[in-house]
N, C-alpha and C positions, 0 to 999 in steps of 0.2 A: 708153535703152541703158545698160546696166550694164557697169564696165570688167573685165577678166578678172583671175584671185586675184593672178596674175604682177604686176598692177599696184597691189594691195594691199598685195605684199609688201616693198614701200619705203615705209611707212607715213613720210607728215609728218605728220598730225596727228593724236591720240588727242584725244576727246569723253569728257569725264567726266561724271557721273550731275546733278552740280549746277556750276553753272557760278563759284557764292562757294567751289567748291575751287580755283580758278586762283587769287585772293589768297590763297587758305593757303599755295598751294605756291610763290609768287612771292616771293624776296627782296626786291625792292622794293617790292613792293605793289602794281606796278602791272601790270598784265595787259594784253595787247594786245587791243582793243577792239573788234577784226575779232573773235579766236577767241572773246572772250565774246558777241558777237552767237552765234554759229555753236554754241557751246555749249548755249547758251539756247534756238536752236531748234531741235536736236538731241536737247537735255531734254525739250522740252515735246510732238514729234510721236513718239519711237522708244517709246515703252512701248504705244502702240497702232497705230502704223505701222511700214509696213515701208520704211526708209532706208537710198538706196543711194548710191555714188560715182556721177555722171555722167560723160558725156565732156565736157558745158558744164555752167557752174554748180557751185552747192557742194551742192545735196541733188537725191534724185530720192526721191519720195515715192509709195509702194505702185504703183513702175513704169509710173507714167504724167508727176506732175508734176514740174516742174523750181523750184529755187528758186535764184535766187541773193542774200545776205545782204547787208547795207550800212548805211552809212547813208543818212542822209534827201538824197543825191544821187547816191546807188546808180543807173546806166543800166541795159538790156534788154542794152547791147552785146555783153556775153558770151554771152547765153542767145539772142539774138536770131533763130536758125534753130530755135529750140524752141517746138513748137505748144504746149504748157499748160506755160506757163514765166508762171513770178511774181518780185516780188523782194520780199524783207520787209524792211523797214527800218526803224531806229529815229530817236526823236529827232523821232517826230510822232504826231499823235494821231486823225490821219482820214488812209486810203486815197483810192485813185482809178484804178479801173479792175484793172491789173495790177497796183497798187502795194499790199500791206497790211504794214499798221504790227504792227511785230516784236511787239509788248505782247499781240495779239490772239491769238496762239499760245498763250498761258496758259488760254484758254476752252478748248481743249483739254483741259487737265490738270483743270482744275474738273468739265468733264463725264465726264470718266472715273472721278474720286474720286467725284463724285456717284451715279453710276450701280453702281458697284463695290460700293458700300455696303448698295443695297438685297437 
């Protein structure tokens, strides 16, 4: 379910193209580690999918799947009444079932370069 523009229009968080712009634009250098997840996967699925706000969760992906971001003790709790709800999470190196590890969204962006090419 996609929320309506009224609720757009209080925008908390802008996603930027790469996600090593939040330490440019960060005085301290340090960036919060939630939105650099969230960036990261926002980077690697929006140039060939279509990403939306959900009413659960932080992505809804070409209006079917639900994702919500974390790290590697990230729960279902929020998504939990959501039939193709995932959570990506960082900070591990093997998945399990609904759980895939944040890193793996990158093969995304490799098969698009890849294929783009020819």
């Amino acid at each position: 379910m996609q929320l309506p523009l009224s609720k757009l229009e209080s925008i908390e968080k802008v996603y930027f193209d790469n996600p090593n712009q939040l330490y440019a634009l960060s005085a301290s250098k340090n960036s919060d580690r939630g939105t650099v997840r969230e960036t990261f996967f926002h980077c690697m699925l929006s140039k060939d999918h279509l990403v939306t706000l959900p009413k659960n969760g932080d992505f809804c992906i070409d209006n079917k799947y639900i994702f919500e971001i974390g790290g590697k003790n990230k729960t279902f709790k929020q998504i939990r009444s959501e039939k193709d709800s995932y959570v990506a999470f960082d900070n591990m190196e093997i998945g399990f079932k609904r759980k895939i590890p944040l890193w793996i969204f990158i093969l995304n962006m490799i098969h698009i370069s890849f294929y783009n090419k020819k």
